[in-house]
VEXTI-319115 format. One record per residue: residue in three letters; x, y, z of N, C-alpha, C, O in turn; chain. Coordinates in steps of 0.001 Angstrom, whole numbers, plus 500000, padded with zeros to 6 digits. Example, Ala and Ser with C-alpha at 12.3 -4.5 7.8 and 13.67 -1.06 7.14 Angstrom:
BEGIN
aa n.c1 n.c2 n.c3 ca.c1 ca.c2 ca.c3 c.c1 c.c2 c.c3 o.c1 o.c2 o.c3 ch
Ala 513190 494310 507800 512300 495500 507800 513200 496700 507800 514236 496681 508465 A
Ser 512850 497750 507080 513670 498940 507140 512900 500030 507870 513409 501138 508039 A
This chain:
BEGIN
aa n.c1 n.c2 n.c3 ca.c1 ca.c2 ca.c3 c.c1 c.c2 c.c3 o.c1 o.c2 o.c3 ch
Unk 295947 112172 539043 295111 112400 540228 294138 111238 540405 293411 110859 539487 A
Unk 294150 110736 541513 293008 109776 542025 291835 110104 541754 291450 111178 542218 A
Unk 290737 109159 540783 289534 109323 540755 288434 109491 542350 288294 108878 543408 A
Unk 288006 110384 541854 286874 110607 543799 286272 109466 544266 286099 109271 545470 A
Unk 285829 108444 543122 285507 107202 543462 286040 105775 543127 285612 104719 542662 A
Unk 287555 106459 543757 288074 104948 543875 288152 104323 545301 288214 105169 546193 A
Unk 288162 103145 545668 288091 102823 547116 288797 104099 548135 288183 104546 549104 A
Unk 289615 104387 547895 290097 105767 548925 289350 106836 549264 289636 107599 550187 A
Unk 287999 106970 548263 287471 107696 548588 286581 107852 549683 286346 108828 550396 A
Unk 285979 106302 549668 285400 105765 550936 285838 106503 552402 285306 107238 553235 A
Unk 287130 105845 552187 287863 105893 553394 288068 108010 554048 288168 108439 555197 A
Unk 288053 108690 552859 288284 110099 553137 286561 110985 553087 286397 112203 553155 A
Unk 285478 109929 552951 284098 110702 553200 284229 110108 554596 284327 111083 555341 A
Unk 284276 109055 555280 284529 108621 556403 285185 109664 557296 284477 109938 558266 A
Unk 286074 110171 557254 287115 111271 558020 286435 112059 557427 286287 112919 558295 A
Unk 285734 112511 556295 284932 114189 557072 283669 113892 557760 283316 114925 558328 A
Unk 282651 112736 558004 281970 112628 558364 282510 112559 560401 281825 112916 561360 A
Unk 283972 111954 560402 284227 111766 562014 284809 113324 562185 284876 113731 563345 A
Unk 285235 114224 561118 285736 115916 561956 284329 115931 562126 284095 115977 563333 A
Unk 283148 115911 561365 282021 116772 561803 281154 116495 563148 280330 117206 563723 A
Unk 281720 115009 563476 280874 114407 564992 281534 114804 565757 281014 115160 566814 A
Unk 283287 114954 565549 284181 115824 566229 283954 117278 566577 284213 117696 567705 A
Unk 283430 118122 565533 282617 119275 566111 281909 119538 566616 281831 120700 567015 A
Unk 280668 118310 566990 279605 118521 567680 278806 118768 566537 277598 118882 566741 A
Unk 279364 118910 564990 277670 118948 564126 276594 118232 563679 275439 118529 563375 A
Unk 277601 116636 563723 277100 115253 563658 276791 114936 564910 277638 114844 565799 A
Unk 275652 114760 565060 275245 114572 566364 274870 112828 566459 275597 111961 566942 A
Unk 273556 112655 565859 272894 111019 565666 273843 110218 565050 274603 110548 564140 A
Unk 273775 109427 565458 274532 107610 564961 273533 107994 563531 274215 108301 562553 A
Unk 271993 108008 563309 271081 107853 562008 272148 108500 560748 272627 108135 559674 A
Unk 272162 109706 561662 272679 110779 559954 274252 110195 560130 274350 109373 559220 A
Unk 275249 110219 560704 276515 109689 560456 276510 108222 559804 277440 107651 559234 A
Unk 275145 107752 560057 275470 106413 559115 275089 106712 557770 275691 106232 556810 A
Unk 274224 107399 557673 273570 108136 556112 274752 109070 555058 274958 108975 553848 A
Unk 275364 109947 556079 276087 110610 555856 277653 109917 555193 278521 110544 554586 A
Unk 277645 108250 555594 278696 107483 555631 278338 107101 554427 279165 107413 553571 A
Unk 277244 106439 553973 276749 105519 553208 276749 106555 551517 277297 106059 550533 A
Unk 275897 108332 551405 276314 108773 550631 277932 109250 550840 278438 109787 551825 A
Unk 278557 108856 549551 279470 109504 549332 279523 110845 548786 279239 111115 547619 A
Unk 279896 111675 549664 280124 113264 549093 280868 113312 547428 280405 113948 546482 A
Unk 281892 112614 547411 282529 112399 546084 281780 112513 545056 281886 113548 544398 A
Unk 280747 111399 544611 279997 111333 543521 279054 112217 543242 278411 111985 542219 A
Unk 278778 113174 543859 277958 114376 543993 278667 115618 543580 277862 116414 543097 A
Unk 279998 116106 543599 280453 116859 543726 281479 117035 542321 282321 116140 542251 A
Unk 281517 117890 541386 282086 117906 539936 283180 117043 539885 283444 116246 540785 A
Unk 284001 117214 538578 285615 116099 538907 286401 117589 538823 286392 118644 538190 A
Unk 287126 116857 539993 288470 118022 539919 287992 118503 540870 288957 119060 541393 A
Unk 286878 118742 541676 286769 119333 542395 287185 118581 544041 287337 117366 544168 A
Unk 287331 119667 545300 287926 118784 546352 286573 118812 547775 286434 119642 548674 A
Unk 285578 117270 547399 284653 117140 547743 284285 116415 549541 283246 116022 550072 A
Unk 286046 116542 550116 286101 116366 551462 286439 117151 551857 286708 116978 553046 A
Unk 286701 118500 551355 286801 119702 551749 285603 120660 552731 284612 120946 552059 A
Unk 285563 121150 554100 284321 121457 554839 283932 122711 554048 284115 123805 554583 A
Unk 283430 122644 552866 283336 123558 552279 282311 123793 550823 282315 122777 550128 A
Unk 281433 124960 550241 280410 124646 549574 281178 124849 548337 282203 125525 548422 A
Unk 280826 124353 547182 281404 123814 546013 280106 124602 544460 278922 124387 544201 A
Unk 281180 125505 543815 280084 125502 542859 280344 124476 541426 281385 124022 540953 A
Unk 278644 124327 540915 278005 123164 539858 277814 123668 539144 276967 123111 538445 A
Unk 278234 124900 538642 277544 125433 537617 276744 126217 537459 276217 126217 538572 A
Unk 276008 127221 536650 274602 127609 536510 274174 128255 538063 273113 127998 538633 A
Unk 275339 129219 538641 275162 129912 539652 274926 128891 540585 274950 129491 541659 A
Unk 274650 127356 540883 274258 127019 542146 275629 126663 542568 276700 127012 542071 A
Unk 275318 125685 543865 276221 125089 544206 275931 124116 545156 274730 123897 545316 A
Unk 276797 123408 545899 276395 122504 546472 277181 122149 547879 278305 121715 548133 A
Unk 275803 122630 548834 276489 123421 549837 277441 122971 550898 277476 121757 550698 A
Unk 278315 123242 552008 279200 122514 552597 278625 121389 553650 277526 121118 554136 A
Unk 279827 120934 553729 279377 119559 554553 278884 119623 555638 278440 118545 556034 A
Unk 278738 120703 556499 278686 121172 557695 277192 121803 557787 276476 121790 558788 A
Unk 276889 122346 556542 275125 122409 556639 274293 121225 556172 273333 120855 556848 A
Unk 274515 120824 555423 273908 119425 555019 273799 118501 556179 272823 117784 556399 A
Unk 275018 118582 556997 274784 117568 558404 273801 118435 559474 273038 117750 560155 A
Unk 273768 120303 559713 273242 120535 559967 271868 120532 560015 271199 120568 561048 A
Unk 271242 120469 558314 269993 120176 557969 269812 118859 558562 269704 118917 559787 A
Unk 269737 117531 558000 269309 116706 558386 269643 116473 560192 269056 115616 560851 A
Unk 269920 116725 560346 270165 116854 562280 268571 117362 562464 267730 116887 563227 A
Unk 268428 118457 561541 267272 119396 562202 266168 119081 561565 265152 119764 561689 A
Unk 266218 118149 560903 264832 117353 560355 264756 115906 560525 263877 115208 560021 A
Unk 265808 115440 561330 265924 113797 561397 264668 113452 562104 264156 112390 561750 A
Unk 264091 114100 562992 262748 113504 563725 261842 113152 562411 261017 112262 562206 A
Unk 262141 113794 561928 260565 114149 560556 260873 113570 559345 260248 113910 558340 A
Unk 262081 112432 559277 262553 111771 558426 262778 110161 559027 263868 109618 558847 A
Unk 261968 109637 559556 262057 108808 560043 261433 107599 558528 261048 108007 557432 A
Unk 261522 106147 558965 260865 105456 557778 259602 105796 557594 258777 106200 558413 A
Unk 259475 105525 556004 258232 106032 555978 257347 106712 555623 256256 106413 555138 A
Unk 258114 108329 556020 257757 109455 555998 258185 109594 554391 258693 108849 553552 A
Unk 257493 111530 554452 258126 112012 553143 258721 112865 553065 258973 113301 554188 A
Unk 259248 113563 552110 260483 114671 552049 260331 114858 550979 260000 114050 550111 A
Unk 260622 116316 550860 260403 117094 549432 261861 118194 549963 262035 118744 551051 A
Unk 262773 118213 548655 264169 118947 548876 264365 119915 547574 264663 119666 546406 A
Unk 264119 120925 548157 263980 122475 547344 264633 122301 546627 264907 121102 546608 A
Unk 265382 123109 545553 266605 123384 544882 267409 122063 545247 268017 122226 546305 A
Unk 267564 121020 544788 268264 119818 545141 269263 119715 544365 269952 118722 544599 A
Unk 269698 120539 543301 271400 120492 542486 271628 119306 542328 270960 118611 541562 A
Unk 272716 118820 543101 273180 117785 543006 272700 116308 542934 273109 115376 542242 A
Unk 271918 116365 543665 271044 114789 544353 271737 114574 545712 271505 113557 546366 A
Unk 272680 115629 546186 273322 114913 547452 272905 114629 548351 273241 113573 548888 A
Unk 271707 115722 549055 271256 115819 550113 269713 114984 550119 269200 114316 551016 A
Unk 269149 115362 548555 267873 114078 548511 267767 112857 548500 266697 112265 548633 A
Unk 269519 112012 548244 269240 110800 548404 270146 110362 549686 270433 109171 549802 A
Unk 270604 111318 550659 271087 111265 552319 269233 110820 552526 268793 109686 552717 A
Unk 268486 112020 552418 266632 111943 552865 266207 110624 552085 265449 109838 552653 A
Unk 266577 110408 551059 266084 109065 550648 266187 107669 551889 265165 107064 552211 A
Unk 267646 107293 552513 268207 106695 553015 267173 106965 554424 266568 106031 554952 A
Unk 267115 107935 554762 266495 107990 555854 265049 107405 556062 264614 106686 556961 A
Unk 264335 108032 554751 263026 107531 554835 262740 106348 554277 261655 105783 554418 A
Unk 263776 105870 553557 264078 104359 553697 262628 103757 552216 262020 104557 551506 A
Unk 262506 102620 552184 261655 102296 550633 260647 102174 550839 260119 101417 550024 A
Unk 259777 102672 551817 258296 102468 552025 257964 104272 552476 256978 104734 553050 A
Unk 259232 105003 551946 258968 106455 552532 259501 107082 550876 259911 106299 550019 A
Unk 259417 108411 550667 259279 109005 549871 260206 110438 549762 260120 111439 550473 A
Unk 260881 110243 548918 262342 111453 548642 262011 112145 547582 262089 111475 546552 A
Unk 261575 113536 547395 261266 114186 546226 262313 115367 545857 262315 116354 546592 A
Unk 262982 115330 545030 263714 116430 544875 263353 117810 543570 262976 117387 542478 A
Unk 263426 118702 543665 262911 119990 542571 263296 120745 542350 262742 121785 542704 A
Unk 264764 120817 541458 265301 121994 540538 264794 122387 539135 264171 121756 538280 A
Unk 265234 123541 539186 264524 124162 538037 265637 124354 536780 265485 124997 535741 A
Unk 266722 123632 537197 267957 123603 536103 268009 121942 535260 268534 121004 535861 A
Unk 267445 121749 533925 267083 120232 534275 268864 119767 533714 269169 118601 533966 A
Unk 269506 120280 533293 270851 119833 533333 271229 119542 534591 272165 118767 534396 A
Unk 271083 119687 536016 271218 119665 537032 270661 118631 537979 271007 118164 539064 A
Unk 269292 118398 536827 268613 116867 537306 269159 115982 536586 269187 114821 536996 A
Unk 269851 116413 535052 270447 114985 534734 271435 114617 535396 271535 113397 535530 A
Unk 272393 115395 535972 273688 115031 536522 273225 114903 537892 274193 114466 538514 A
Unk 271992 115098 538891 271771 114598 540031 271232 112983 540169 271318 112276 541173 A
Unk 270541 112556 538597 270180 111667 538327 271987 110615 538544 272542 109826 539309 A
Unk 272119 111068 537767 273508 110223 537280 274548 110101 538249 275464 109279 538213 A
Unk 274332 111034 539177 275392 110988 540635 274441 109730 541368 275022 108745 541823 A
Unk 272657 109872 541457 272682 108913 542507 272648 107742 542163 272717 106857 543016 A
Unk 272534 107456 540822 272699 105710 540185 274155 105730 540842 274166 104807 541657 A
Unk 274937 106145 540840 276228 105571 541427 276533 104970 542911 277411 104222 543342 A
Unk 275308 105695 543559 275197 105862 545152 274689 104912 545659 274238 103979 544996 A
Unk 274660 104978 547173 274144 104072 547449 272544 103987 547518 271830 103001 547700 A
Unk 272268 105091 547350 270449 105483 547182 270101 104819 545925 268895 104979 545739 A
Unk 270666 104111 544942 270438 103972 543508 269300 103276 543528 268344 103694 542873 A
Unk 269157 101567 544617 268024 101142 544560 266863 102276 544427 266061 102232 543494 A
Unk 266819 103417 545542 265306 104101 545960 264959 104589 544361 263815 104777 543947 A
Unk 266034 104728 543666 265704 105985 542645 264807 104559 541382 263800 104676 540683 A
Unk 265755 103348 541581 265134 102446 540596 263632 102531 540735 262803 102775 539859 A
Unk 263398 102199 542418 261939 101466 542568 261353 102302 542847 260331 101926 543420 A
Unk 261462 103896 542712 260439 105003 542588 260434 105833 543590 260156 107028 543493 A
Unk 260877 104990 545067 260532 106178 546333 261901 107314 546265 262234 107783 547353 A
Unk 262437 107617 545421 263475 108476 545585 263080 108910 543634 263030 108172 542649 A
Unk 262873 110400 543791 262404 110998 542821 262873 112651 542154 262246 113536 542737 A
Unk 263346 112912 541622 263552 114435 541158 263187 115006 540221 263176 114138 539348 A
Unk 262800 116104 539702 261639 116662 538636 262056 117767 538419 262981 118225 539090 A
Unk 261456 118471 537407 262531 119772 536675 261065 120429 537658 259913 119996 537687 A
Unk 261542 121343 538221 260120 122624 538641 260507 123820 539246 261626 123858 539758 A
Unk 259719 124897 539284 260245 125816 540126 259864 125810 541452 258730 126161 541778 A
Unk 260893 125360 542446 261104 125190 543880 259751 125850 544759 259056 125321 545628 A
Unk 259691 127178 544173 258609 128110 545227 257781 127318 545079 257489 126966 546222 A
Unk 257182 126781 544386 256240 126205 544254 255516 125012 544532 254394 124570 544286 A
Unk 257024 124469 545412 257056 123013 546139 256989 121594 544586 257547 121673 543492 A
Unk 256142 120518 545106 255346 119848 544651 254288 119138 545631 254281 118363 546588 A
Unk 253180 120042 544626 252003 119268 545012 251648 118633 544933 250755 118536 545776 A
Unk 251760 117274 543878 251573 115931 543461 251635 115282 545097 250604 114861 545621 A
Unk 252589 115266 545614 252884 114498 546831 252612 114781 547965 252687 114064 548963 A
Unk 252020 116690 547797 251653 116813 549216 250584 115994 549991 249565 115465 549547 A
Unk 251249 116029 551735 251794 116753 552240 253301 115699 552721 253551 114494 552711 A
Unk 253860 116658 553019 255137 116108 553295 255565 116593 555190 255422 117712 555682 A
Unk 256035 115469 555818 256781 115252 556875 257633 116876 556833 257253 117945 557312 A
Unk 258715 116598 556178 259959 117026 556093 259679 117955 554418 259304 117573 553310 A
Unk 260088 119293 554982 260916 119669 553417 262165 120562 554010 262338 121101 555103 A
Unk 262995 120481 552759 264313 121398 553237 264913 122354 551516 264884 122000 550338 A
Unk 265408 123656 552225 265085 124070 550960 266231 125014 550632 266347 126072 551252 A
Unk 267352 124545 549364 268615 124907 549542 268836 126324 548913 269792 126050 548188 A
Unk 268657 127313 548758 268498 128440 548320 267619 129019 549499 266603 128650 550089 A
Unk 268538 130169 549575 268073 131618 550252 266467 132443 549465 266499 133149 548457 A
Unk 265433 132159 550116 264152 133046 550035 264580 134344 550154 265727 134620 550504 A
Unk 263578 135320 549836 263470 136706 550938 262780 136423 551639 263159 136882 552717 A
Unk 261582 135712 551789 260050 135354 552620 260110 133966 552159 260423 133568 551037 A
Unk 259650 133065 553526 259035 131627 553439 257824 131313 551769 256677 131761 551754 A
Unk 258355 130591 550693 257022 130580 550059 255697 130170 550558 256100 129300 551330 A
Unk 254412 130148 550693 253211 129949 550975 253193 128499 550363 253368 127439 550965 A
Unk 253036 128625 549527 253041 127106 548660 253561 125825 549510 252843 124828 549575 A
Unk 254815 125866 550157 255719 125081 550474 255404 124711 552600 255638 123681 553232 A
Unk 254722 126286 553171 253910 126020 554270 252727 125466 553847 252312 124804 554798 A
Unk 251979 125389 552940 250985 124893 552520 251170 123579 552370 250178 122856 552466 A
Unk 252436 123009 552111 252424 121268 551538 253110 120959 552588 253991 120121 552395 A
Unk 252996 121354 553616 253568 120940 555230 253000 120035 556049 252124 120608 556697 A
Unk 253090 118750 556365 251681 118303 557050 251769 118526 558365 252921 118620 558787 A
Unk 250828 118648 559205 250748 119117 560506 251694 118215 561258 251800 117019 560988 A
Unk 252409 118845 562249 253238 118027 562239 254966 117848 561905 255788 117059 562369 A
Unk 255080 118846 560991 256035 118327 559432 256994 119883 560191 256513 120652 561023 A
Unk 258072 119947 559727 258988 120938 559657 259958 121211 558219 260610 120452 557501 A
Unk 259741 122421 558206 260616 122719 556882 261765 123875 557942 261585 124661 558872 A
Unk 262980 123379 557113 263763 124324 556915 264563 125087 556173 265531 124503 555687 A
Unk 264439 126241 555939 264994 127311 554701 265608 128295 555206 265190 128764 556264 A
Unk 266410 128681 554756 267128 130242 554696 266766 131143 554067 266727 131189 552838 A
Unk 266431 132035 554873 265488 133120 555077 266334 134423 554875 266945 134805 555873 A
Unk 266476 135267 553561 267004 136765 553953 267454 137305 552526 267159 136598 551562 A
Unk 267990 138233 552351 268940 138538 550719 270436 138859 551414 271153 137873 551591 A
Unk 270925 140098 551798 272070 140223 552332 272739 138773 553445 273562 137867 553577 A
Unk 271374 139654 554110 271648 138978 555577 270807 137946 555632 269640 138318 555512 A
Unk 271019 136088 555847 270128 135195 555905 270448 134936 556917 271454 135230 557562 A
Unk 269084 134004 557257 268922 133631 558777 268567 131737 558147 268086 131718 557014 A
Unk 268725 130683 558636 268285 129616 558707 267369 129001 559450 267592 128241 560393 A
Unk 266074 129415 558917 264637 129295 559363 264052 127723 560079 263940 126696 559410 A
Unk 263843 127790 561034 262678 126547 561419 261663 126950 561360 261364 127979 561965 A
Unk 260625 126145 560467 259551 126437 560549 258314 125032 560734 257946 124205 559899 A
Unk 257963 125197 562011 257208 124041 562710 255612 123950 562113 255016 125025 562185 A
Unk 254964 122996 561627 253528 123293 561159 252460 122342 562438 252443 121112 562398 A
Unk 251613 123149 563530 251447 122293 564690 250156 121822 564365 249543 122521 563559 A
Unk 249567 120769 564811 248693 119572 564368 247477 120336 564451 246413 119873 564041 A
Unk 247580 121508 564970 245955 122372 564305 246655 123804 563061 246054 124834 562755 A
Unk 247499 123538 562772 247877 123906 561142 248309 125204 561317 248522 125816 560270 A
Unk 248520 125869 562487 249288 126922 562725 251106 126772 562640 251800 125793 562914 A
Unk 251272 127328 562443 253302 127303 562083 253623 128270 563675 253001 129094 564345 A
Unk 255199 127458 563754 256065 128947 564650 257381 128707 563776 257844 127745 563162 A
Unk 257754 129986 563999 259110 130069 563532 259889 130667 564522 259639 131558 565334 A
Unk 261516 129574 564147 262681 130268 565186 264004 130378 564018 263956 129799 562933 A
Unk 264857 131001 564345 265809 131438 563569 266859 130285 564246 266752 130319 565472 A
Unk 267796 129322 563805 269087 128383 563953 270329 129228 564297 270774 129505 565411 A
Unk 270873 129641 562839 271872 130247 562641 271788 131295 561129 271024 131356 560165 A
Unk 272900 131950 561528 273136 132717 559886 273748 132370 559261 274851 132065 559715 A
Unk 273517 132175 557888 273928 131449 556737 274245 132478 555447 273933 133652 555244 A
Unk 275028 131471 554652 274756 132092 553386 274701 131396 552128 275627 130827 551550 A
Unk 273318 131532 551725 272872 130496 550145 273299 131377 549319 273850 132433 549631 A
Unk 272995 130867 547881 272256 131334 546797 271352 131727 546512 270529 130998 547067 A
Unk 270851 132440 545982 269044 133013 545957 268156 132297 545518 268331 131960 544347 A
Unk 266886 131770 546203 265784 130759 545523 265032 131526 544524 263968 131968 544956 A
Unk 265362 131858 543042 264531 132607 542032 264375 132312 540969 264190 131096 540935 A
Unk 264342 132711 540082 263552 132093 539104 264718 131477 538204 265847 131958 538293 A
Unk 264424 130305 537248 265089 130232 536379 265755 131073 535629 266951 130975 535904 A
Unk 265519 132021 534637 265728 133331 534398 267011 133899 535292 268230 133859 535121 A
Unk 266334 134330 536110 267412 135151 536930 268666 134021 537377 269867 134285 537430 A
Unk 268268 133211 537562 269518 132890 538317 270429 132537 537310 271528 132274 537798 A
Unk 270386 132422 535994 271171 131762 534979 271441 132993 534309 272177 133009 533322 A
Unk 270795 134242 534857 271370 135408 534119 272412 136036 535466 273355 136685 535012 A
Unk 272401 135981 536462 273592 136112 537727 274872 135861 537250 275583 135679 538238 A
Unk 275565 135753 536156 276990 135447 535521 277889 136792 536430 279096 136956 536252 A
């Protein structure tokens, strides 16, 4: 079997990135070039089939979600990821989607990622040295840390952009709290039934929220629990 990152692979993240502009989910030239530049491959286990429109599990109950929300997310935070800016990425598993936000906010902007599985940061570590994000991660603006998600990180608040890959029951406080006015987070919101939350923070520090679409994560909870979910 062909290694995921041999030149062919290039060529087959390319064709899922053109079905998804073909659907209308890739919308911006920004994220289809971001989206081009990470390779889905190196993110995604071996053996596993990582041009597939489809979410993939990593292990340790997470997973790493399909290609079709990941383009969704950043679509719906690309305003708020411009250079520059900052980004903080919930439950980040893989490194896939924090060093797409790396790329965006480019080396004078700031990519924070925060799982609470640190086997999950070594192998997100080790996917993005391969990537093309590898510079951000050398020279610091692209970052990931063992923590528990609810809890954001505050070191860096406030942040532009956060996005947050696990299903809440309720928005954490913490994470509207490290919002800067201005800033939009988006999370999935629900236990059965999730909803994929916008949540706007407006420049006198009030939030609105609108519902996207319905989704379905993994649960954002505690270390503990989620490694006891077998």
């Amino acid at each position: 079997m062909e290694k995921l990152w041999t030149s062919g692979s290039t060529n087959r993240n390319k064709e899922l990135i053109e079905r998804l502009q073909l659907y209308g989910i890739v919308k911006s030239k920004k994220v289809a070039e971001v989206m081009e530049a990470i390779d889905r491959g190196l993110f995604a286990p071996p053996g596993s089939a990582p041009y597939v429109d489809s979410p993939l599990p990593i292990g340790y109950n997470a997973t790493i979600s399909a290609p079709h929300m990941h383009a969704a997310c950043l679509e719906l935070l690309a305003e708020h990821l411009q250079p520059g800016m900052r980004v903080l990425d919930v439950g980040s598993g893989t490194g896939y989607l924090t060093a797409c936000f790396a790329m965006m906010v480019g080396p004078e902007g700031r990519a924070v990622g925060v799982e609470h599985i640190p086997e999950l940061i070594d192998f997100s570590i080790n996917n993005i040295k391969k990537s093309a994000a590898s510079s951000f991660l050398e020279k610091g603006s692209l970052s990931v840390h063992v923590a528990d998600g609810r809890l954001g990180w505050p070191e860096l608040a406030p942040y532009d952009a956060i996005h947050v890959g696990a299903a809440a029951p309720e928005i954490p406080q913490p994470l509207i709290d490290q919002l800067k006015p201005g800033g939009r987070l988006v999370i999935p919101v629900g236990k059965v039934f999730q909803d994929l939350q916008v949540v706007d923070k407006k420049m006198d520090g009030s939030v609105s929220i609108r519902s996207e679409t319905s989704v379905r994560y993994v649960p954002l909870t505690s270390k503990a629990a989620q490694l006891h979910n077998n």
